[in-house]
C-alpha positions in Angstrom: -5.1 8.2 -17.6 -4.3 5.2 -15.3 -3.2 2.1 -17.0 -3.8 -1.1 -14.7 -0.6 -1.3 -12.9 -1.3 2.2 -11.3 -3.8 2.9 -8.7 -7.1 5.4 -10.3 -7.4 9.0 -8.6 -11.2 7.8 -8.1 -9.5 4.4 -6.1 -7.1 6.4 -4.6 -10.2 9.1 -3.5 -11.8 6.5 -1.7 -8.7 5.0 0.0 -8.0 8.5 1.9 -12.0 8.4 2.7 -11.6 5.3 4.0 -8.2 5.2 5.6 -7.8 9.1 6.1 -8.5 11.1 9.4 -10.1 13.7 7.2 -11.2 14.7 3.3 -7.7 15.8 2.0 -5.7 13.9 4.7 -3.0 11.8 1.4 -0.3 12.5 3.1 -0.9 10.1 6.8 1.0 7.0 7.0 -2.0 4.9 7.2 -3.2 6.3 4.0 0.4 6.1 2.2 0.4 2.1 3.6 -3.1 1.4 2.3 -2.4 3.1 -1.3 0.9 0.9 -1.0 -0.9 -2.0 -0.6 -3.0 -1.6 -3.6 -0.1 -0.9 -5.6 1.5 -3.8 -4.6 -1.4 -6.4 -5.4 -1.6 -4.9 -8.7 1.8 -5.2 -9.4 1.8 -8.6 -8.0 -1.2 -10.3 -10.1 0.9 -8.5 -13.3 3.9 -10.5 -12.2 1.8 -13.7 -12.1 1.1 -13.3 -15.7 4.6 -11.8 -17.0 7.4 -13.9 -14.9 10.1 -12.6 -16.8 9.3 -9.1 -16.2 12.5 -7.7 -13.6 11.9 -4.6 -14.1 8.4 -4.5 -12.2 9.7 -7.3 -10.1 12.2 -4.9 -8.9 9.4 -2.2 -8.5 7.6 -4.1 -6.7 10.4 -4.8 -4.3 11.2 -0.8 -3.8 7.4 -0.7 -3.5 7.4 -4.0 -0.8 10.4 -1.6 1.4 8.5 1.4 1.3 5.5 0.0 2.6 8.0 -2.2 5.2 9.3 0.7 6.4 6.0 2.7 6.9 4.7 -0.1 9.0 7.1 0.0 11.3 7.1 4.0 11.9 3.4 3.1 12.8 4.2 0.4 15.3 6.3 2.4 16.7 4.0 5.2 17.4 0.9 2.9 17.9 0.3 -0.7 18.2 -2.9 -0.9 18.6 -3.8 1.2 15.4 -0.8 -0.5 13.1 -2.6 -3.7 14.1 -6.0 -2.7 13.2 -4.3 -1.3 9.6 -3.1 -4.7 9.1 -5.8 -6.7 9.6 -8.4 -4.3 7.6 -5.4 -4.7 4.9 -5.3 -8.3 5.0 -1.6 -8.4 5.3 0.8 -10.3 7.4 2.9 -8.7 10.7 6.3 -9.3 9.2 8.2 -6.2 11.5 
């Protein structure tokens, strides 16, 4: 059972569909960046509520890295693609 801070298996399910090259493909770093992503806005709208929570401020920052550092294997590789992930994200080119 996912509480609201994790991401569903039926979320996570259409995230590989949609970001995935094929039906089982979890493991791409598109995929890893998009799951990420939607880890990181839930933790994010928590935090807006709960302030003084540092523990899952300080998740969120592993979480922020992680995701940082995916990005840039991808821009490395492929520019083009790591700026179409970005912009169907909605995120900002911080690397």
């Amino acid at each position: 059972m996912a509480n609201r801070l994790s991401v569903s298996k039926e979320r996570v399910a259409e995230i590989i569909a949609e970001f995935g090259k094929g039906e089982g493909d979890s493991g791409s770093a598109e995929v890893q960046v998009a799951i990420l992503t939607e880890r990181i806005r839930n933790l994010t709208e928590h935090l807006k509520e709960h302030k003084k929570d540092n523990h899952t401020r300080r998740g969120l920052m592993m979480l922020i890295g992680k995701r940082r550092g995916l990005l840039k294997y991808i821009k490395e590789r492929d520019i083009d693609n790591y700026r179409a992930l970005i912009k169907k994200l909605g995120i900002r080119d911080n690397i």
